[in-house]
N, CA and C atoms as an extended XYZ file, in Angstrom:
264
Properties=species:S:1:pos:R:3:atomname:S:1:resname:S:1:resid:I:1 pbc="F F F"
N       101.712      -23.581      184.400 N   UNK     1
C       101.516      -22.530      183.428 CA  UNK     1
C       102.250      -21.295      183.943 C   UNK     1
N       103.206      -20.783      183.055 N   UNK     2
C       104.274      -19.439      183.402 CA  UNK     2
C       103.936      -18.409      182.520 C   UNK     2
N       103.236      -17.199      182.487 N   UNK     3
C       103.494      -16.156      181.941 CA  UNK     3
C       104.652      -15.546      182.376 C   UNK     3
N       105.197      -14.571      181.319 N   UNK     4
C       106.403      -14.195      181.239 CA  UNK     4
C       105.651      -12.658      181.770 C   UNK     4
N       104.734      -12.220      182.123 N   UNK     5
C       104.442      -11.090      182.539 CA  UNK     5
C       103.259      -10.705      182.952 C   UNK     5
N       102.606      -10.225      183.963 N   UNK     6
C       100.789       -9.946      184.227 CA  UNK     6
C       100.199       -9.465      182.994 C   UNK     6
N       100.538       -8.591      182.204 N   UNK     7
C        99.664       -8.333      180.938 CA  UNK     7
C        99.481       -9.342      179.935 C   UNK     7
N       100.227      -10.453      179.992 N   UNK     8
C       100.108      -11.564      179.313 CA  UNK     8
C        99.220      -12.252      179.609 C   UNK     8
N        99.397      -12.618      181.144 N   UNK     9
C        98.373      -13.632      181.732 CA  UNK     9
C        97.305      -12.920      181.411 C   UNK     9
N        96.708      -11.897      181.916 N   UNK    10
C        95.554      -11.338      181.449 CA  UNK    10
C        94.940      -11.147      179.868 C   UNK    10
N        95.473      -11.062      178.882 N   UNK    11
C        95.451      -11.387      177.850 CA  UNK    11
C        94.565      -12.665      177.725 C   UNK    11
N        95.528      -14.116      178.037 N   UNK    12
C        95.210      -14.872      177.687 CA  UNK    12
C        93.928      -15.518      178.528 C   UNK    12
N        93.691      -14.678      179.832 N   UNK    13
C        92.582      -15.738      180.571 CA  UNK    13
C        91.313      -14.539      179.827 C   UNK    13
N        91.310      -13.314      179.141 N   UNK    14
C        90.163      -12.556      178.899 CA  UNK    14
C        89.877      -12.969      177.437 C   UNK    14
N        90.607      -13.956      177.395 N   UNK    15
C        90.629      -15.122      175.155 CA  UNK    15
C        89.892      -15.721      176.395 C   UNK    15
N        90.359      -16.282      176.946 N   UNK    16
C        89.640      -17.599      177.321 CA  UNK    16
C        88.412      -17.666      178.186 C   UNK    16
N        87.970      -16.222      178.495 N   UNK    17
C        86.675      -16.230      179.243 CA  UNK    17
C        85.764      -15.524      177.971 C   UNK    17
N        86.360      -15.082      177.166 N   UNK    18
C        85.397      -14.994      175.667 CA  UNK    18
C        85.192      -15.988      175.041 C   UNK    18
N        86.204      -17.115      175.309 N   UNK    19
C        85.666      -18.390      174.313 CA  UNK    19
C        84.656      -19.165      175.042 C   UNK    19
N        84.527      -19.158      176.310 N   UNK    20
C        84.122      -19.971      177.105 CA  UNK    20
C        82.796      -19.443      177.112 C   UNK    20
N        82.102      -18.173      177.500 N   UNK    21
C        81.509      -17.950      177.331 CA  UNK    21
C        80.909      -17.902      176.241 C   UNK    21
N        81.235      -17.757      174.874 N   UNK    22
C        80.389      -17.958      173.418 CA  UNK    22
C        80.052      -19.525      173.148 C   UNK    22
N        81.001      -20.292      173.183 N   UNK    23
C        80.878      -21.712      173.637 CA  UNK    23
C        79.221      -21.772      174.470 C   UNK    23
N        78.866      -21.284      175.899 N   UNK    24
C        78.209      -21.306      176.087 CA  UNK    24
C        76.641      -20.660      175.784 C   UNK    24
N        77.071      -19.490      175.200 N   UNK    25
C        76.219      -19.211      174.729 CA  UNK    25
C        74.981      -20.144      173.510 C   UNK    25
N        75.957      -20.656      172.443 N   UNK    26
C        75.814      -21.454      171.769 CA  UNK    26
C        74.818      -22.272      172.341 C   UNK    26
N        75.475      -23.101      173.628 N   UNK    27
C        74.949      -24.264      174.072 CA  UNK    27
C        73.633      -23.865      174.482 C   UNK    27
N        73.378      -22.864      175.165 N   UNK    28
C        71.735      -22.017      176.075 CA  UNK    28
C        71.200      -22.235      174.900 C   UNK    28
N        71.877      -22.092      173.663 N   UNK    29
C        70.806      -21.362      172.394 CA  UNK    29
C        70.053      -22.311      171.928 C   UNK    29
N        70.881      -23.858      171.835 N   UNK    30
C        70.492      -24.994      171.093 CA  UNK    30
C        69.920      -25.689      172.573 C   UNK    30
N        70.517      -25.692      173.362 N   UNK    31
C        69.438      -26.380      174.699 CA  UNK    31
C        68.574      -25.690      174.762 C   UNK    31
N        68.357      -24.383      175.263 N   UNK    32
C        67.345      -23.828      175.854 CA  UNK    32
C        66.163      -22.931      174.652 C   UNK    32
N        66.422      -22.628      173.577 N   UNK    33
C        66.050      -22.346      172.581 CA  UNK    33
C        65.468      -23.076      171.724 C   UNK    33
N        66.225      -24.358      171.290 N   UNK    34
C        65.211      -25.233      170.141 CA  UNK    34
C        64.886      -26.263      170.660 C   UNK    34
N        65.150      -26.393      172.267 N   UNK    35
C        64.565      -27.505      172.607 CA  UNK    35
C        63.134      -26.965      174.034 C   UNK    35
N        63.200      -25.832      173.954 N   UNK    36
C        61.802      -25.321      174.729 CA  UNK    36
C        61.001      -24.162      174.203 C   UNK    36
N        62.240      -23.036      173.636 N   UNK    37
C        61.537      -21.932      173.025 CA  UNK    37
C        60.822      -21.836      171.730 C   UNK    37
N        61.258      -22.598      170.711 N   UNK    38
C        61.046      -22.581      169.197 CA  UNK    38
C        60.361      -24.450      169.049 C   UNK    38
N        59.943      -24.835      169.674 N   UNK    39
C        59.803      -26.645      169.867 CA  UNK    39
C        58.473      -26.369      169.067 C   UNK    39
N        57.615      -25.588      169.021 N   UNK    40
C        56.598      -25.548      168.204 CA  UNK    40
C        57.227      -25.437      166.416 C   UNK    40
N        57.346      -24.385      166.470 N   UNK    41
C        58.430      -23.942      164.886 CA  UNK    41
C        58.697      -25.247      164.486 C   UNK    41
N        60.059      -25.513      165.372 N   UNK    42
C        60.446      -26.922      164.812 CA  UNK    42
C        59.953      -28.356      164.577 C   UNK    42
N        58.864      -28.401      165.533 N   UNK    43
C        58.308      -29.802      165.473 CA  UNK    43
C        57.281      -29.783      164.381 C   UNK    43
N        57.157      -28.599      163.139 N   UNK    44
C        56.881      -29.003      161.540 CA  UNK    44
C        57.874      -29.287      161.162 C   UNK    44
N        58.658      -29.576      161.348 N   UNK    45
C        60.401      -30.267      160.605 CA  UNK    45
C        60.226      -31.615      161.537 C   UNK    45
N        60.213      -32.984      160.273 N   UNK    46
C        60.854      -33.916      160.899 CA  UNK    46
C        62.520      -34.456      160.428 C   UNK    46
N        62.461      -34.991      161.499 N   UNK    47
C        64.050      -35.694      161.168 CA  UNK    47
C        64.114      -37.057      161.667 C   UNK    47
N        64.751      -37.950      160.901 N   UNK    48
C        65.289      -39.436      160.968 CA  UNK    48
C        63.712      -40.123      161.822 C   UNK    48
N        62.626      -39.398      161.436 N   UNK    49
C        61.177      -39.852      161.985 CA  UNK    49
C        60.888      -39.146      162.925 C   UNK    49
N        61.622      -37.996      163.678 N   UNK    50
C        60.605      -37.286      164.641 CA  UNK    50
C        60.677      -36.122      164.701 C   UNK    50
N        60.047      -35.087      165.137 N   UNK    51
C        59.788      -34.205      165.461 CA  UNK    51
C        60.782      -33.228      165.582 C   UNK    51
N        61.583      -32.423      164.704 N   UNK    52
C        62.968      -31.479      165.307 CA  UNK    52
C        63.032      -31.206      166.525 C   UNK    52
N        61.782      -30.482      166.843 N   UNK    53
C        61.663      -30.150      168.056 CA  UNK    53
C        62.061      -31.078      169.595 C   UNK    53
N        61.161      -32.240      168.780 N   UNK    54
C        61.248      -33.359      170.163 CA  UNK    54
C        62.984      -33.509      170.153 C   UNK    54
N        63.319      -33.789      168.714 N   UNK    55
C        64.795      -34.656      168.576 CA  UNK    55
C        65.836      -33.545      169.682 C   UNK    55
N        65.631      -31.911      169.343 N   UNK    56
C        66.807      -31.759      169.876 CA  UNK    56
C        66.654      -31.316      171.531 C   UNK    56
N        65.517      -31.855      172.292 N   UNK    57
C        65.283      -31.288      173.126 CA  UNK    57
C        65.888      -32.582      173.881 C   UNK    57
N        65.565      -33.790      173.350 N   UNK    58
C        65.942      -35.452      173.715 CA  UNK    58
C        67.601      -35.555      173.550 C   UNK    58
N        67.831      -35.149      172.308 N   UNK    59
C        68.873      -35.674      172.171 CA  UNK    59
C        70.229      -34.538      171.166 C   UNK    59
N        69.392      -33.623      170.375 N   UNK    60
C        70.462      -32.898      169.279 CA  UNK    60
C        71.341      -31.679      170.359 C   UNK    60
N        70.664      -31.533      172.122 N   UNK    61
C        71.566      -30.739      172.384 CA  UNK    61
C        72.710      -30.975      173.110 C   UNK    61
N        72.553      -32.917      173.434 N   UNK    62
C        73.445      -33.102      173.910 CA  UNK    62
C        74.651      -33.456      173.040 C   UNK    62
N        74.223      -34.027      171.807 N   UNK    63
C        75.424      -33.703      170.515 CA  UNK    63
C        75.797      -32.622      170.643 C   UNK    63
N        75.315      -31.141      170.435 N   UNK    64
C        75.361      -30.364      170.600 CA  UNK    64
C        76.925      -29.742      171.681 C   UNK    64
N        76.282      -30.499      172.545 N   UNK    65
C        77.519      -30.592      173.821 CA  UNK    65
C        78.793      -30.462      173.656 C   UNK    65
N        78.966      -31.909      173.417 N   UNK    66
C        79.854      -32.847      173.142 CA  UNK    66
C        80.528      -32.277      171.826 C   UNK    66
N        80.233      -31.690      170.483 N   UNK    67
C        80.999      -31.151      170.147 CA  UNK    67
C        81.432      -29.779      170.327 C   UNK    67
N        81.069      -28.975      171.556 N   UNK    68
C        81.511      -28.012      172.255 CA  UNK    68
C        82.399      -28.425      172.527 C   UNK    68
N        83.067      -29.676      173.744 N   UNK    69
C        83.821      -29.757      174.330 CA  UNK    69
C        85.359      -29.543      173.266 C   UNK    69
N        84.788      -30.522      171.949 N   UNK    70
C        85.704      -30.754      171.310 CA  UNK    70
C        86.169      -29.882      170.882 C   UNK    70
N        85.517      -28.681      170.438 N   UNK    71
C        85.763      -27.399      169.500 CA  UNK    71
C        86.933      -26.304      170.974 C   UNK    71
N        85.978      -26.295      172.075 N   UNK    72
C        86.734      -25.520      173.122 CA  UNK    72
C        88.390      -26.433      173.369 C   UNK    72
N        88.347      -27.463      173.712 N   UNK    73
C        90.143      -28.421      173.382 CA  UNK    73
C        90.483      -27.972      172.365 C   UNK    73
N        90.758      -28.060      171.155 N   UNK    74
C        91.068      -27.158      169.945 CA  UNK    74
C        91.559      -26.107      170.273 C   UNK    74
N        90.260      -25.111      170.687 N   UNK    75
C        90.519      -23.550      170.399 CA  UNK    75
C        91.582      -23.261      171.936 C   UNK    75
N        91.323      -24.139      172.872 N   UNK    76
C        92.118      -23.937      174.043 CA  UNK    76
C        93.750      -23.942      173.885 C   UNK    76
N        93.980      -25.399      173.395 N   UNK    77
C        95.339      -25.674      172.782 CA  UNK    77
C        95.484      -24.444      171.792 C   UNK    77
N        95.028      -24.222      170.852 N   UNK    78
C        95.796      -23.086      170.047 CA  UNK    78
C        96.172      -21.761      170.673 C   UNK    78
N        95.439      -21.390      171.809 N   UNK    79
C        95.281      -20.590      172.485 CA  UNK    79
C        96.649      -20.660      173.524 C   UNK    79
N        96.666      -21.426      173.918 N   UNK    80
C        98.274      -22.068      175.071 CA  UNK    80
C        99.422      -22.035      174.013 C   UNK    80
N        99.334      -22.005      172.930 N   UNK    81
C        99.866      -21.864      171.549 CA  UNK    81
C       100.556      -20.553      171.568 C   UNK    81
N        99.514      -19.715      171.195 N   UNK    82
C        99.365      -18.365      170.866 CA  UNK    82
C       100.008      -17.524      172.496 C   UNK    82
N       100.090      -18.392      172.980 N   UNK    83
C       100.882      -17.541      174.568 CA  UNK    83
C       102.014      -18.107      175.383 C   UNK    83
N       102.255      -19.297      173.912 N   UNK    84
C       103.442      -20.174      174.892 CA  UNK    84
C       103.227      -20.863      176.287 C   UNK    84
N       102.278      -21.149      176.582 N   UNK    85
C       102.147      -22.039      177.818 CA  UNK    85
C       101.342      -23.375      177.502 C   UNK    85
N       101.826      -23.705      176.459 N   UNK    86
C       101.482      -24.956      176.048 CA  UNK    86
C       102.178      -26.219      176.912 C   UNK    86
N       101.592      -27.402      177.086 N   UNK    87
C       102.294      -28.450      177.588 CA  UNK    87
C       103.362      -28.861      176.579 C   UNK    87
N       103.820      -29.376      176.838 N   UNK    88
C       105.115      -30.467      175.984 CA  UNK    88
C       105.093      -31.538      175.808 C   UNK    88
């Protein structure tokens, strides 16, 4: 990876420690939020037979995850895009 100048590089790693971090944020919110904080709230909602609450504490935050990863590859590549240090 070559920036053509330090204000560039910096640019692009302060995109990428804002995405990374909201990305994570996200993730605390749906792990740590609807699967410990709100598990009461939610577990009057069922889904596909159980409990919202139970489902995403078991299992909706690791979906959850997993399409993080996918969304951050995306937004990363467009990002290596947007600064020319894309692979080839």
């Amino acid at each position: 990876m070559s920036f053509k100048n330090d204000d560039k590089a910096k640019r692009y790693w302060n995109e990428n420690i804002k995405l990374v971090l909201s990305l994570l944020t996200i993730w605390a919110a749906v792990s740590f939020g609807c699967g410990i904080l709100l598990v009461d709230l939610l577990n009057e909602i069922h889904f596909m037979g159980f409990k919202l609450g139970f489902w995403f504490a078991q299992q909706g935050s690791m979906y959850v995850f997993v399409v993080l990863i996918f969304v951050y590859a995306a937004k990363a590549n467009a990002l290596d895009e947007k600064y020319d240090v894309h692979e080839d």
